[in-house]
C-alpha positions in Angstrom: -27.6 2.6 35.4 -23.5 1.2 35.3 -23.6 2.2 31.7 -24.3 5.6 32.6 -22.7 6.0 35.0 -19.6 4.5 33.5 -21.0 7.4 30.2 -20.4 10.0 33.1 -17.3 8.6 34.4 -15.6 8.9 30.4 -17.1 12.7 29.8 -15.2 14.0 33.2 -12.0 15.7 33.0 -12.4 17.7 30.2 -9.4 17.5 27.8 -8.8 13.8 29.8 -10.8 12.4 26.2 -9.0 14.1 23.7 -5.9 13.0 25.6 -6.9 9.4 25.1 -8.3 9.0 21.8 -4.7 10.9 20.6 -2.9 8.3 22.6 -4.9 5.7 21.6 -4.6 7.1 18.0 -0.8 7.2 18.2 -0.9 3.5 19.8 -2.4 2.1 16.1 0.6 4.2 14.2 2.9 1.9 16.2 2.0 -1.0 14.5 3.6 -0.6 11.1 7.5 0.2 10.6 9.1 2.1 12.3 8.2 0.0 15.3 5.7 -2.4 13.7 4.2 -3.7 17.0 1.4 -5.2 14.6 -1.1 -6.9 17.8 -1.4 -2.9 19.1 -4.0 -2.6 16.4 -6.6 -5.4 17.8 -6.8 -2.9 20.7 -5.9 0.7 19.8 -9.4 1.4 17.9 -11.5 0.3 21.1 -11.1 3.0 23.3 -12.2 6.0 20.6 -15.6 3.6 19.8 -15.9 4.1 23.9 -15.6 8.4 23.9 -18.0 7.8 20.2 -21.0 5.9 22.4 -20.4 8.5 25.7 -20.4 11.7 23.2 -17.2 12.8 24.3 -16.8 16.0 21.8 -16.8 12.8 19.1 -15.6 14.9 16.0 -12.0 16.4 18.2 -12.0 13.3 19.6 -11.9 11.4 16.7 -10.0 13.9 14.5 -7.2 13.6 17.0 -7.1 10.0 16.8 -6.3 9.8 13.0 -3.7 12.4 13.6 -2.3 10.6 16.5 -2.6 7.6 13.5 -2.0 8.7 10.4 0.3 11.5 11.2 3.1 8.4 12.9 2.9 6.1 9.8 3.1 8.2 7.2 5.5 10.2 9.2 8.6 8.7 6.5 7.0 11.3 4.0 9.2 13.8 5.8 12.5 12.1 4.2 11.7 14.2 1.1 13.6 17.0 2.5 16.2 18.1 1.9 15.2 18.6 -2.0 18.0 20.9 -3.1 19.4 18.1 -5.1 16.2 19.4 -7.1 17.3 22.4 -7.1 15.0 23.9 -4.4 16.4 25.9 -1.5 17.0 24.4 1.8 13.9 26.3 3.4 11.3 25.5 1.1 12.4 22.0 0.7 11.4 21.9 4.8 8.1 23.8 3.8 7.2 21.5 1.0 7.8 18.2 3.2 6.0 19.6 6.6 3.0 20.4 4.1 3.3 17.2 2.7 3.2 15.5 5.8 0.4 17.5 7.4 -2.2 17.5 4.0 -1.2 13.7 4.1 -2.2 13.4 7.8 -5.1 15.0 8.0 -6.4 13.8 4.6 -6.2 10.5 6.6 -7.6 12.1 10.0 -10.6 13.4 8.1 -11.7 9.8 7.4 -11.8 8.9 11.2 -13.6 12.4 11.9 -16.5 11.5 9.1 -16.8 7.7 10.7 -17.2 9.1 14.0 -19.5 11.9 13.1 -22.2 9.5 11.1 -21.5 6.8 14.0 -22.7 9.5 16.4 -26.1 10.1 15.0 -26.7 6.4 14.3 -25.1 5.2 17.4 -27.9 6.3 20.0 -30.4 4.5 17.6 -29.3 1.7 17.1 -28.2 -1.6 19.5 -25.8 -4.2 19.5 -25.2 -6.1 17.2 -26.2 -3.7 14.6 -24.0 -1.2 16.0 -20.9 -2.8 15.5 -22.4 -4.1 12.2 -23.2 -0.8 11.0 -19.7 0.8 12.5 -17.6 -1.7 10.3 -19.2 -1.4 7.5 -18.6 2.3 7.6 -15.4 2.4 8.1 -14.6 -0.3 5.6 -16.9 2.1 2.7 -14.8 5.0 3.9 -11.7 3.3 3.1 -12.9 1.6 0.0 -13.6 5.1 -0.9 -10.5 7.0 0.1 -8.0 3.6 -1.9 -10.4 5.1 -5.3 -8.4 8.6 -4.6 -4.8 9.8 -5.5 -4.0 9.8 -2.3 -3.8 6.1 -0.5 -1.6 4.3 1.9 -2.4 3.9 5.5 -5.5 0.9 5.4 -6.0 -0.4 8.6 -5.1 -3.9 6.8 -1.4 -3.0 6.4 -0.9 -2.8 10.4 -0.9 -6.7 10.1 2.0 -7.4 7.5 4.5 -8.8 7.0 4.0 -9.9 10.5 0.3 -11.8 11.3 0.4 -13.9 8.0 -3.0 -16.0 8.9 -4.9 -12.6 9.4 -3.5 -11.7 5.6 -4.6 -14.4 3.8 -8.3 -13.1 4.5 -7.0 -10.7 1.8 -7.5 -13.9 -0.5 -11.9 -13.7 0.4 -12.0 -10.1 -0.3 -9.1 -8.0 0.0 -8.0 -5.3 2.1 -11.9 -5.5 3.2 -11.5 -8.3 5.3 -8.6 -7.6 7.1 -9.8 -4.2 8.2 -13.8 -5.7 9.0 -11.7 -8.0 11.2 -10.1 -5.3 13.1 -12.6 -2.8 13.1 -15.5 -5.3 14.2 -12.7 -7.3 17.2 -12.0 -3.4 18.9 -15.4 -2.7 18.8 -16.3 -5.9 20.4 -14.0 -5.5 23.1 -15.3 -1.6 23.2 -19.3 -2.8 24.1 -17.7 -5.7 26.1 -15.9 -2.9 28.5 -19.3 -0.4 28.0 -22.1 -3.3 29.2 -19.3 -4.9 31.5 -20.1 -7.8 29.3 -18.7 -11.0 29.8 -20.7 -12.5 26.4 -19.7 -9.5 24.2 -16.1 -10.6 25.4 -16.5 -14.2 24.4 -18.2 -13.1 21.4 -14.5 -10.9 20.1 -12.7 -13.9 21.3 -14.3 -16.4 19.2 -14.3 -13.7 16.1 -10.7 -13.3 16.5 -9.8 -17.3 17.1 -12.2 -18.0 14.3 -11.2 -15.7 11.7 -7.2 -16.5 12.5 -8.1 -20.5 12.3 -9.7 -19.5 8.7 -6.7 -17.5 7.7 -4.0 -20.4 9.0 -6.0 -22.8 7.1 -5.7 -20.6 3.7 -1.7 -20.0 4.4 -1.4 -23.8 5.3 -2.5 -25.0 1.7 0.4 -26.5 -0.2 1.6 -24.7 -3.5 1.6 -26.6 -6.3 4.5 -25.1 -8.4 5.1 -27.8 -11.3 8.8 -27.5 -12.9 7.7 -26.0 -15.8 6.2 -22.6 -14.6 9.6 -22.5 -13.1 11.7 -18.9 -14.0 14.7 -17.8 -13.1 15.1 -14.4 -12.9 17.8 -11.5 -11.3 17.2 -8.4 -9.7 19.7 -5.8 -9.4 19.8 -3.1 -6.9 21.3 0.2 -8.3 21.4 2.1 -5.0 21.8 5.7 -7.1 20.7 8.2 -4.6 18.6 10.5 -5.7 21.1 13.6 -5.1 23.0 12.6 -7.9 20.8 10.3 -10.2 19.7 13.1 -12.7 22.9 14.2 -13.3 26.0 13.1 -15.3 27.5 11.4 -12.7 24.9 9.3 -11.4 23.9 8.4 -15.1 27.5 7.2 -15.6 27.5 5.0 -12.4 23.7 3.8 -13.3 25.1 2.9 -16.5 28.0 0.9 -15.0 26.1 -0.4 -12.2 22.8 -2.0 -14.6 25.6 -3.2 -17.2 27.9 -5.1 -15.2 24.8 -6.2 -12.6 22.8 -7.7 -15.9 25.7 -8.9 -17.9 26.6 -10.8 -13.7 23.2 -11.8 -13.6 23.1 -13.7 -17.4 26.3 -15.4 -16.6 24.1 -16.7 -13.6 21.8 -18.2 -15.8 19.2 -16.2 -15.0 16.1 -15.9 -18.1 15.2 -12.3 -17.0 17.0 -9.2 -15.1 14.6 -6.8 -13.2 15.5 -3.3 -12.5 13.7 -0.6 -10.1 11.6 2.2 -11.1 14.0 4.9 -13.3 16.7 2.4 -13.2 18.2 4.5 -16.4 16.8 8.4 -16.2 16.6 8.6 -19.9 14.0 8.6 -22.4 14.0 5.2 -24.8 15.9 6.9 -27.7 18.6 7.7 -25.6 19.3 4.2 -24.4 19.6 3.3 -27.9 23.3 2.5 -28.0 23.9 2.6 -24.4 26.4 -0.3 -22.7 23.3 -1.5 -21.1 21.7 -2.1 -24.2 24.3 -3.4 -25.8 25.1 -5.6 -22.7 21.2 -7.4 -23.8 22.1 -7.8 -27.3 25.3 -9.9 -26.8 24.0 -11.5 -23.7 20.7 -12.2 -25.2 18.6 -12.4 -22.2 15.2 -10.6 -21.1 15.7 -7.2 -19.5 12.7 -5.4 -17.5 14.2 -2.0 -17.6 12.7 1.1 -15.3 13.2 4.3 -17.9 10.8 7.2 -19.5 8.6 7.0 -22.0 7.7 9.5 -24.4 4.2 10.3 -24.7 3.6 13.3 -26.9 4.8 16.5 -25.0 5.3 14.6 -22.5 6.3 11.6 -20.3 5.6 8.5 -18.4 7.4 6.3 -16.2 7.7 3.0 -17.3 8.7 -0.3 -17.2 10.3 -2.0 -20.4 10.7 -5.8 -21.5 13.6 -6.1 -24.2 14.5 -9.2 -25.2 17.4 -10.6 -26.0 18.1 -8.8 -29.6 16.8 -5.5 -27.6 14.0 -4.8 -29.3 11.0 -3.4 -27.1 8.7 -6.7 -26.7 6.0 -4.7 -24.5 5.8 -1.2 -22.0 3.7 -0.6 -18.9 3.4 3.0 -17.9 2.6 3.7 -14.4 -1.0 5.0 -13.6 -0.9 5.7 -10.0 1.6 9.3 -10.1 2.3 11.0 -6.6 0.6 14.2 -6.2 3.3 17.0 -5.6 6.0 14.3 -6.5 5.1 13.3 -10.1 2.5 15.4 -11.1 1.1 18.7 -9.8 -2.5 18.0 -9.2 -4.7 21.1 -10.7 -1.7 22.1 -13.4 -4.8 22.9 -15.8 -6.8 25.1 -13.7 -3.5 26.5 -12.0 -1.6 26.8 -15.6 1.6 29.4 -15.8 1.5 29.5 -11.8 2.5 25.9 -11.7 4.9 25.8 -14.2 7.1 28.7 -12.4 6.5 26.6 -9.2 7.0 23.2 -10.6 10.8 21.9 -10.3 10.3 19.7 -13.5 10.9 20.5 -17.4 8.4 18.2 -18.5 5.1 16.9 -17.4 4.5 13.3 -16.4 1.4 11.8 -17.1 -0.2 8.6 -16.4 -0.9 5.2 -17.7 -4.1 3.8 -18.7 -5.8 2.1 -16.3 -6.4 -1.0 -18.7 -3.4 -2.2 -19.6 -1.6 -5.3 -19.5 2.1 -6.1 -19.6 2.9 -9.5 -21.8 6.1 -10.8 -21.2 7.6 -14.0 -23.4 7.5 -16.0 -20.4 3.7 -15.2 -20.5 1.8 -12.3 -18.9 3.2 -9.9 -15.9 1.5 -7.8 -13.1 3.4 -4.7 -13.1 3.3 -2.0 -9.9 5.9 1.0 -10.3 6.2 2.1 -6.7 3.3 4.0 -5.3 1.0 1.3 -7.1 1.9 -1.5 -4.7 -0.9 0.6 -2.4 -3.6 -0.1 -4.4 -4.9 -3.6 -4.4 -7.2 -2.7 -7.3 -4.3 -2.2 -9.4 -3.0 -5.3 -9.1 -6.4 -7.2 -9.0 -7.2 -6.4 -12.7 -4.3 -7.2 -13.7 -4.2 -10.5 -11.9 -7.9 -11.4 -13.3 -6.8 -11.0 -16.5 -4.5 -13.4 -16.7 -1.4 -12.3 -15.0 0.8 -15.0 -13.6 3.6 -13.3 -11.2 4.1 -9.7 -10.2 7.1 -7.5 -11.0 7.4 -4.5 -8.6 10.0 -1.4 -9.3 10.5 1.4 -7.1 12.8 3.8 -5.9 12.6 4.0 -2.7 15.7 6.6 -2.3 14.2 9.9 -1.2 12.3 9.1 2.3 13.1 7.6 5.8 13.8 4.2 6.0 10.4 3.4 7.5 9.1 4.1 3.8 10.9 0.8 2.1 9.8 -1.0 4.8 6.1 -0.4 4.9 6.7 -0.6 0.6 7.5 -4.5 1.4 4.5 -4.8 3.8 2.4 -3.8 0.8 3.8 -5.9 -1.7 3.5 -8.9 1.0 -0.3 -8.2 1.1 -0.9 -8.2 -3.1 1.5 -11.2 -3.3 -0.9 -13.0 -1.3 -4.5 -11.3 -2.2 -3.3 -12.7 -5.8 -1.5 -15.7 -4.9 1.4 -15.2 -7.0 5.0 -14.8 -6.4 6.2 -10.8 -6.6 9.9 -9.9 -7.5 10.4 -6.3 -6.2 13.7 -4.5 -7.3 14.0 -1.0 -5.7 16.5 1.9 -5.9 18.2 1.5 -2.3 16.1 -1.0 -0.7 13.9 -3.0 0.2 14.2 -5.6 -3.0 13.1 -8.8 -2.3 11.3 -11.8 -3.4 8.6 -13.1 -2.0 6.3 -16.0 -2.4 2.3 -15.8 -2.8 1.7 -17.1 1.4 3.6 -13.7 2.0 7.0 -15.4 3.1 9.9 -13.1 2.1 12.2 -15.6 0.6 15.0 -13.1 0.4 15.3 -9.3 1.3 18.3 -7.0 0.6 20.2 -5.1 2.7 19.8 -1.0 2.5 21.4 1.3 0.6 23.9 -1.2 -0.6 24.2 -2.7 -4.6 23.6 -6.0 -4.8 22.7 -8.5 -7.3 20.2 -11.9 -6.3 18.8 -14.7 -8.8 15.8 -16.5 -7.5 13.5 -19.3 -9.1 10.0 -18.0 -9.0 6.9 -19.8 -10.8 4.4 -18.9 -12.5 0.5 -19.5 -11.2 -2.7 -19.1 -13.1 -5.1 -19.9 -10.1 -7.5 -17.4 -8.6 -8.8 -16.3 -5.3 -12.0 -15.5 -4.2 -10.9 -11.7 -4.1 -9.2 -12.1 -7.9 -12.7 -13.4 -9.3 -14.9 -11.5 -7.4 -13.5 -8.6 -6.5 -14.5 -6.4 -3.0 -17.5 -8.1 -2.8 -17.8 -8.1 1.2 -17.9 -4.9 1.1 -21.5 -5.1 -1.0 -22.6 -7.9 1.8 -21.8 -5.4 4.4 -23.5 -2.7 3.2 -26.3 -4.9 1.9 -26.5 -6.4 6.0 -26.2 -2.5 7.2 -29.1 -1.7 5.0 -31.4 -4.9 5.7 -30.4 -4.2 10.1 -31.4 -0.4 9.9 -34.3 -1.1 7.5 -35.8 -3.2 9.7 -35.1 -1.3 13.2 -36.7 2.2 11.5 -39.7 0.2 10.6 -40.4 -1.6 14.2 -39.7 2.7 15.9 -42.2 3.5 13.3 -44.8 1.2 14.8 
């Protein structure tokens, strides 16, 4: 009798549900940058599970939530504009990013919308435990699901870094996975705890969320063993060419100026490698052929990861170099995971002649294959060129198959300054789920270095040039996620399936 009437106390009011599960969904976009109030998202889930359970118009409901969401922490997508330095007007530029930003948001909202909706139908059927069972593992398959897409970013999992480092290291059992079962299963907890006025379900989130932080602490407290040998030193320089004047003659000629004197800085340091970010030198490979750069690595005679295009038939990739020290190409990773809208326009084949006379570019960019490795002669690299750092996948493969330290180039240049910031918290989350140290140089910031327990050993300052050598070292261990792969995910599912299996059977009889 409480529960319902606590059910009838929720449904009143009318639009008073919608108005929380938006608040509630704006509350869990607080947690990343801008305002990266990380502990809101151990609470800011509950409250839509509550209006799910008492039927409050579930898909609105829920819809608003990942708006309220999705729509805050991807809200740096809106730094696109203006675009005229691309040669589009001032008002389309606006159009383009608000349609950005909206597709984006809801793209993100419809996942809530479709958890909600199935955890409607199963919800009145089923009980606790199985309910919260069932719940996480649906919204954990939902993301799994969605990160297989184009269009990835905004994991529940990222709302804890860089900030709650014990909670990341669960990305060493099974990835992003654990990190979002862990919130997903704690709000829910608390969610039945407040529906039953349960003071059991309340110990019973306490003790998931003490336990599964002790784990965690006990995975970041292990001591790395980083002999003298796997030592390297390497550089990173930090071009910070905005993008208004990068494709043209002047930006080339300060990029030029800017890499050259930064590398040739950089090798007097004593540095055994120089990293630059994503596009470092706008040009295609033959026309760097003769460049001051280039001739900067032959008299210098040290490694050079260079961001630059790639030809690739008619077309062109975006790609990350190693040149040695006599300049010749030793290996090339092109990147795999493009931007829709940005890098490529998604449906060119279908859409043909209409896309070209809507598409800024003169070329088309295409992607990598998704098997490829990037060997280095200080062994083999895990490269991510911007967007990538979002996938954990991505790096995963590469990390399983033998890589020993992760290289990260970006640009950075063209959104808010929430963007670089949330591009580190990324990067924090696959230094650890791999265990190896990243290097990240960007365009205008955030570079960084940062070693595999997720501590940023050193961060740059924003839209500034600057120069930094660092000793990394190079690991060959592997974590449970590296070996195996998502494989909570199958458990949970597997559990989901066994729970429901069994409760159809027993309302059968």
């Amino acid at each position: 009798m409480m529960k319902l009437r606590q059910n009838k106390q929720i449904k009143a009011g009318g639009l008073l549900p919608l108005f929380i599960a938006l608040v509630a969904g704006v509350t869990m976009g607080l947690t990343v940058a801008p305002v990266g109030a990380w502990f809101l998202a151990w609470i800011a889930l509950a409250p839509l599970w509550i209006l799910i359970i008492a039927g409050n118009n579930t898909f609105f409901c829920a819809l608003l939530w990942g708006i309220g969401y999705h729509g805050i922490a991807i809200g740096w997508i809106t730094g696109i504009h203006p675009m005229t330095w691309m040669g589009v007007a001032w008002l389309p530029s606006l159009a383009i990013a608000a349609f950005c930003w909206i597709f984006l948001t809801l793209w993100g909202a419809v996942l809530v919308a479709i958890w909600a909706t199935c955890m409607t139908f199963l919800g009145k059927n089923l009980t606790f435990p199985l309910r919260v069972l069932v719940g996480t593992t649906l919204w954990c398959g939902l993301e799994s699901l969605w990160s297989r897409g184009a269009l990835w970013w905004t994991t529940l999992a990222y709302t804890q870094s860089p900030h709650n480092i014990a909670i990341l290291h669960l990305g060493q059992i099974s990835g992003t996975t654990a990190i979002t079962a862990a919130l997903v299963a704690f709000n829910l907890l608390i969610a039945e705890a407040w529906l039953h006025r349960s003071r059991s379900y309340l110990s019973y989130a306490a003790s998931l969320l003490i336990g599964l932080h002790l784990v965690g602490w006990g995975l970041a407290s292990q001591r790395l063993i980083q002999p003298p040998e796997t030592g390297l030193k390497v550089g990173i320089i930090q071009g910070n060419i905005p993008n208004e004047i990068k494709l043209y003659a002047g930006g080339l000629r300060r990029a030029l100026e800017g890499y050259t004197t930064g590398y040739k800085t950089l090798a007097d340091q004593g540095v055994e490698a120089v990293l630059t970010p994503e596009g470092a030198l706008p040009l295609f490979w033959r026309d760097i052929l003769g460049s001051s750069f280039y001739k900067a690595v032959q008299e210098k005679s040290v490694v050079a990861w260079l961001g630059a295009f790639g030809e690739q038939g008619s077309s062109y990739t975006n790609s990350l170099f190693t040149l040695t020290g006599t300049g010749e190409v030793y290996s090339r990773y092109n990147k795999v995971k493009l931007v829709p809208l940005g890098e490529y326009i998604p449906f060119a084949e279908v859409l043909g002649t209409l896309i070209d006379r809507l598409s800024p570019l003169e070329a088309h960019q295409v992607a990598g294959a998704d098997n490829q490795v990037f060997d280095t002669p200080f062994g083999r690299a895990i490269a991510s060129i911007c967007y990538e750092s979002a996938f954990s996948e991505h790096l995963r493969r590469q990390t399983a198959l033998g890589g020993q330290f992760i290289l990260s180039a970006a640009n950075n240049a063209h959104y808010s300054p929430a963007m670089p910031v949330q591009h580190h918290a990324q990067d924090v989350m696959r230094a650890i789920e791999s265990d190896r140290w990243a290097v990240r140089a960007t365009n205008t910031g955030y570079s960084g270095i940062v070693n595999p327990h997720g501590k940023t050993e050193w961060i740059s300052k924003l839209n500034t040039y600057q120069l930094h050598a660092a000793t990394i070292y190079r690991r060959e261990t592997k974590t449970l996620y590296v070996r195996w792969g998502d494989w909570l995910m199958l458990l949970l599912l597997t559990l989901s399936l066994i729970g429901l299996g069994i409760t159809l059977r027993s309302r059968s009889h």
